[in-house]
Structure formats: structure tokens, C-alpha cells
C-alpha positions in Angstrom: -3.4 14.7 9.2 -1.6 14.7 5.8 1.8 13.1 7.4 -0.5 10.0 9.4 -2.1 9.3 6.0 1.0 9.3 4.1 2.8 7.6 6.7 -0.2 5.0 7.1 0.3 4.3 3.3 4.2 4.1 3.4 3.5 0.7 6.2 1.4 -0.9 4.0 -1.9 0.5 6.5 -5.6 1.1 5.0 -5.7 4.8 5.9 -9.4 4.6 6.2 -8.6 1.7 8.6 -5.9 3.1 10.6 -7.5 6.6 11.1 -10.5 4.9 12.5 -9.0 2.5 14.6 -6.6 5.5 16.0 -10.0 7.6 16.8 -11.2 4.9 18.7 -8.7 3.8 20.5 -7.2 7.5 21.3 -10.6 8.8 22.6 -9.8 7.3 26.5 -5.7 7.2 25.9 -3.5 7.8 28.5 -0.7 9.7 26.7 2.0 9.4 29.2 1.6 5.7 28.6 4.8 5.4 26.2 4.4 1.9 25.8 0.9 2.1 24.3 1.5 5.0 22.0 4.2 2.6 20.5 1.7 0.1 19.8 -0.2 2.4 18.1 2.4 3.9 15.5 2.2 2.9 12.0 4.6 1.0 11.9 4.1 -1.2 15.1 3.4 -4.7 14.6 0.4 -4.5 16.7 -1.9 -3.0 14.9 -4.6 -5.2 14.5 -5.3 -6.9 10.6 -7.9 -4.9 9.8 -5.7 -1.9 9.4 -3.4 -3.9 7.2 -4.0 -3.5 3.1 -4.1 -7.5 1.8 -0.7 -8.1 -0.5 -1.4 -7.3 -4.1 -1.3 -11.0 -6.7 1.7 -10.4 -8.4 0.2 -10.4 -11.7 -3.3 -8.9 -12.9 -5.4 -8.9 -16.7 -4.3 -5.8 -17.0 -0.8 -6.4 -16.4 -0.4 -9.5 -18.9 -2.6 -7.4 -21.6 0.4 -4.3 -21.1 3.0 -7.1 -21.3 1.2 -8.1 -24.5 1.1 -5.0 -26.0 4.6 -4.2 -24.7 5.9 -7.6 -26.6 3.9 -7.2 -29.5 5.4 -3.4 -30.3 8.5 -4.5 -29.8 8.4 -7.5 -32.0 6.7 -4.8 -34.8 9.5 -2.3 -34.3 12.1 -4.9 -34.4 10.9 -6.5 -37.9 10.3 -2.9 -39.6 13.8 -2.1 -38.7 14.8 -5.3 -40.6 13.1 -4.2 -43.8 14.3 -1.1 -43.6 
């Protein structure tokens, strides 16, 4: 269970989402039905939306408060070095 999770996460899945949509559509599977356990795979590009975690914006509050910080400190460091 561990590996599908993991696995799930690596593709960019919701592994809440992906779990669940594998229970319900495994419960009447035929497993000798190659071409539907590929469509099924983490990986597979037919996994429906649901299962997909949206994209991340690129920048958040919290990222441009770090950079602020980040800038700041360095600027600080930079000019006691100076008087030093």
C-alpha cells in the first residue's frame, strides 16, 4: 500500500483520489485484461482529473515573506561586514 501511495505522489496523483478511484474501479476488474490495468497505472494518462493534484502558483505569501527575510539578512550581513 506504501509503494501505490508513494508512487501515486511521485505522478503528481491525489492519493486519497487515486486509491479511491482504484477501489472502485478494481472491485469488478478483469485482471487478465492487460490493456485496462495500463489505464489504471499511475502513471497512465487516463486517469481521470479528479485524481490529478491542481499545479501549485509558482509563488505564495509565504514564499515572498522568506525571500524578504532572505534579502533583508543578506543585505544586514553584507553592511556589518563593511564596518567591520
Amino acid at each position: 500500500m506504501y509503494s501505490v501511495v508513494e508512487t501515486a505522489k511521485e505522478n503528481n496523483l491525489s492519493p486519497y483520489h487515486y486509491l479511491r478511484y482504484l477501489f472502485e474501479k478494481l472491485s469488478n476488474f478483469d485482471l487478465n485484461n492487460k490493456e485496462g490495468i495500463d489505464k489504471v497505472l499511475p502513471w497512465s494518462m487516463d486517469l481521470p482529473s479528479s485524481c490529478r493534484v491542481p499545479k501549485k502558483m509558482k509563488q505564495t505569501k509565504n514564499n515572498s515573506k522568506i525571500n524578504f527575510y532572505c534579502i533583508f539578512w543578506s543585505c544586514f550581513t553584507f553592511t556589518l561586514c563593511l564596518f567591520l
